[in-house]
N, C-alpha and C positions, 0 to 999 in steps of 0.2 A: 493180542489183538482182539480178542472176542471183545476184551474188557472194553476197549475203544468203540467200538462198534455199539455196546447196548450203552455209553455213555453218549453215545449221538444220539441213538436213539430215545432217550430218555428227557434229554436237553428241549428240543424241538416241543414235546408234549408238555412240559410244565411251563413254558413260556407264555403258552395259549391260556389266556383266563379264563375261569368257568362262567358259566350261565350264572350260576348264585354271587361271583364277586360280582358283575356289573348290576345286579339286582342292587346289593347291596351298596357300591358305588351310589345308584342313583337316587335310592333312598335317603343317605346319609347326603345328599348336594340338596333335595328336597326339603330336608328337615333343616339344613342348614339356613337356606333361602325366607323358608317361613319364621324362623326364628327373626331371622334378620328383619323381614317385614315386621312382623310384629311388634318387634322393638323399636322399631323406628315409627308406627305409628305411635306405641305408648309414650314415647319421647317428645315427638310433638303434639301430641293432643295435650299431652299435661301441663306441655310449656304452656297452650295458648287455651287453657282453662280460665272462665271467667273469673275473676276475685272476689266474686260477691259472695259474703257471709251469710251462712243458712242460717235462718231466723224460725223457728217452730213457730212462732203466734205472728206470721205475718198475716195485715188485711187483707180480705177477699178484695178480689179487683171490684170496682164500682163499676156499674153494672147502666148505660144510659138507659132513660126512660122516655119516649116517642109520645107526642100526642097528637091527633091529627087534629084539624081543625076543618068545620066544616067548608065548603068551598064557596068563597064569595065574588059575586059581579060585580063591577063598579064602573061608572063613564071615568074618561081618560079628560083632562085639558088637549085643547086645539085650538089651534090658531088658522087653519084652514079653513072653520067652518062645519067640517064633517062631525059626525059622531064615531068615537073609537071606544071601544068597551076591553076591560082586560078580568077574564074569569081568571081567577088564582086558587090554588088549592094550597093547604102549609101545613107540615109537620113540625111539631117543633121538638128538639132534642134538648131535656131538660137532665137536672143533674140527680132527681131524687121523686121518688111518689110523693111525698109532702108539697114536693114544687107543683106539683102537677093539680096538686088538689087544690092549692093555694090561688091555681090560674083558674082552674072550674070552676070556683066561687064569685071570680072578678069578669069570666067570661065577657057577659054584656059591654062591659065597658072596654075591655080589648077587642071585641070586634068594632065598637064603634071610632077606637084609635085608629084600629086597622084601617077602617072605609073611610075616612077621612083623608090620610095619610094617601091609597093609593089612589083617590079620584086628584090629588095637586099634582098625580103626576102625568107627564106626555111624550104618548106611546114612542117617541124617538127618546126618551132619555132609556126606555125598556128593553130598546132592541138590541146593544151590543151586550156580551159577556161581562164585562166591568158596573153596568148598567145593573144588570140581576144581583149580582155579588155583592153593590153598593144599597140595592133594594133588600135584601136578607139581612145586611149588617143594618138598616136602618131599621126595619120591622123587629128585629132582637132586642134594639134598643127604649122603642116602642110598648113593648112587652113586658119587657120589667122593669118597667117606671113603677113604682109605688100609685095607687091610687090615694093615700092621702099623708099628708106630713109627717107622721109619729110611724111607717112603714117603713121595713123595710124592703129596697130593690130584689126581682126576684133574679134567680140564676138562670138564664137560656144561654144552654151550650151554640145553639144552630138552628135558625130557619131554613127548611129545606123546602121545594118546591116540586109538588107532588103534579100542578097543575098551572101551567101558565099559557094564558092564549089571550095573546093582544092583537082585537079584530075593528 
């Protein structure tokens, strides 16, 4: 009977897990977890990796070049009568310093496009959003016209509008 007795007693104490298994339980469910994470990002990031081929002598991005132009006043057409004035200021967004130089040489006569161009216009054709956006794509157009027959058209990415105020 003792024998019984210290196998009860024995029983009861080894059933009870230590302090170090559940350590080690929950390290071993940790490491399991981040494995799994990790796997599963490396699986989908690789999948949805772009396919573009690394090129060693790829071109430097092109780089715009802004120029401003000084700001001109001009009278407005009307048919009321009144006097309307519209001061504009332009940058214009060209594709290269050669463009840029090319336009600081023909200056004069691009600003006298310019002032020509916006005195045919009347201050209601100015005033809605479609209005501006159709005046920028016309002023671009304007701008890189060749000034004479054996030229050629210059490149403007964008007239932009630094200054508009139709009074």
């Amino acid at each position: 009977m003792a024998t019984t007795t210290a196998s009860q007693q024995a029983a009861p104490q080894s059933a009870k897990p230590g302090p170090m298994k559940r350590i080690l339980l929950i390290a071993l469910i940790a490491i399991l977890a981040a494995a799994a994470a990790g796997g599963a990002t490396w699986f989908f990031m690789s999948r949805h990796a772009p396919s573009t081929p690394a090129t060693p002598a790829a071109a430097p991005p092109v780089t715009a070049v802004y120029y401003a132009l000084e700001p001109m006043t001009v009278n407005l057409q009307t048919d009321d009568g009144e006097s309307h004035y519209l001061r504009i200021g332009l940058t214009l967004k060209l594709d290269s310093q050669a463009t840029q130089d090319a336009l600081v040489a023909r200056m004069p006569e691009i600003r006298s496009r310019l002032l020509l161009a916006l005195s045919n216009k009347h201050p209601s054709d100015l005033a809605p959003l479609d209005g501006k956006r159709a005046l920028a794509t016309e002023l671009a157009v304007l701008i890189s016209q060749p000034s004479a027959a054996n030229e050629k058209p210059m490149h403007v990415d964008d007239v932009l509008f630094t200054e508009f105020v139709v009074q």
